[in-house]
N, C-alpha and C positions, 0 to 999 in steps of 0.2 A: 684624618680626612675620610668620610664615610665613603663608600666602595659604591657603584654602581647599584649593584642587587640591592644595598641597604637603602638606600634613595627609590629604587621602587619599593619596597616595604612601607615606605612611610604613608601613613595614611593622613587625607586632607579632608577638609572640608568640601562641599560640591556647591551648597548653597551660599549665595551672596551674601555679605554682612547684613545685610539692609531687609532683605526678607525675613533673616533668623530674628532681626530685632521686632517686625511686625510682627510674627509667631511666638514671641515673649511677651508682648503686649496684648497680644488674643488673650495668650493664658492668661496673666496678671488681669484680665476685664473678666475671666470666667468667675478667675476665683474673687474676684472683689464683688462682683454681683450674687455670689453665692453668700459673701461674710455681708451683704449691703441687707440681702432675704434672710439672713437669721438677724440681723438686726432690727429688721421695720417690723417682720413677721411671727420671728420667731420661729423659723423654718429650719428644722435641723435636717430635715432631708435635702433640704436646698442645700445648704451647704455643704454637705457631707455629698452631695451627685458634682453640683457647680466650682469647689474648693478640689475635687480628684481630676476634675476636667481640667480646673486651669492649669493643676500643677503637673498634667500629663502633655499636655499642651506646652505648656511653660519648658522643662526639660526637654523635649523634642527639639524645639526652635534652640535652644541652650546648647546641648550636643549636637541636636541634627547630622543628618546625613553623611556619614563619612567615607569615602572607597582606597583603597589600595592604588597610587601612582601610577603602578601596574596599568592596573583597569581602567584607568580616566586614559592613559597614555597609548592603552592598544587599541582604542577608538576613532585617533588620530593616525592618519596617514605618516607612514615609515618615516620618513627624511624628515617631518618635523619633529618626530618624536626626538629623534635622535640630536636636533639641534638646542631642544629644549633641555635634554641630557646635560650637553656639554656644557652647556652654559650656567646649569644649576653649579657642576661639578667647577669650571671654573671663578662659580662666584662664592664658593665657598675655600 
């Protein structure tokens, strides 16, 4: 059973699922309007600027955001943190 301190260690995600999948969908429309401009065009700039954007883009939204239990949990007022605590620890 993980200890208290190791439960704040863990680190989470901060952004919504629903957001991260709209910021992999940005990317995936960068980089496909860049492979869409080397294909009608023949634009290897296009794709080589529009393919590093989506897939920066793209991983961003994929990892996103992550902080320390810690720091999402010391932003909240004492007495929730703590109930939020227990309840982790006694659902595990």
């Amino acid at each position: 059973m993980p200890t208290r301190d190791e439960l704040l260690r863990l680190r989470v995600h901060t952004v919504s699922p629903w957001k991260r999948a709209v910021v992999i969908l940005v990317g995936l429309a960068f980089a496909g309007f860049g492979l869409f401009g080397y294909l009608k065009w023949d634009s290897v700039a296009g794709l080589v600027i529009f393919g590093a954007l989506g897939l920066t883009v793209g991983l961003i939204g994929g990892f996103g955001t992550r902080s320390q239990l810690d720091q999402i949990l010391r932003s909240i007022d004492a007495s929730v943190t703590d109930s939020i605590l227990d309840a982790i620890i006694d659902a595990l």
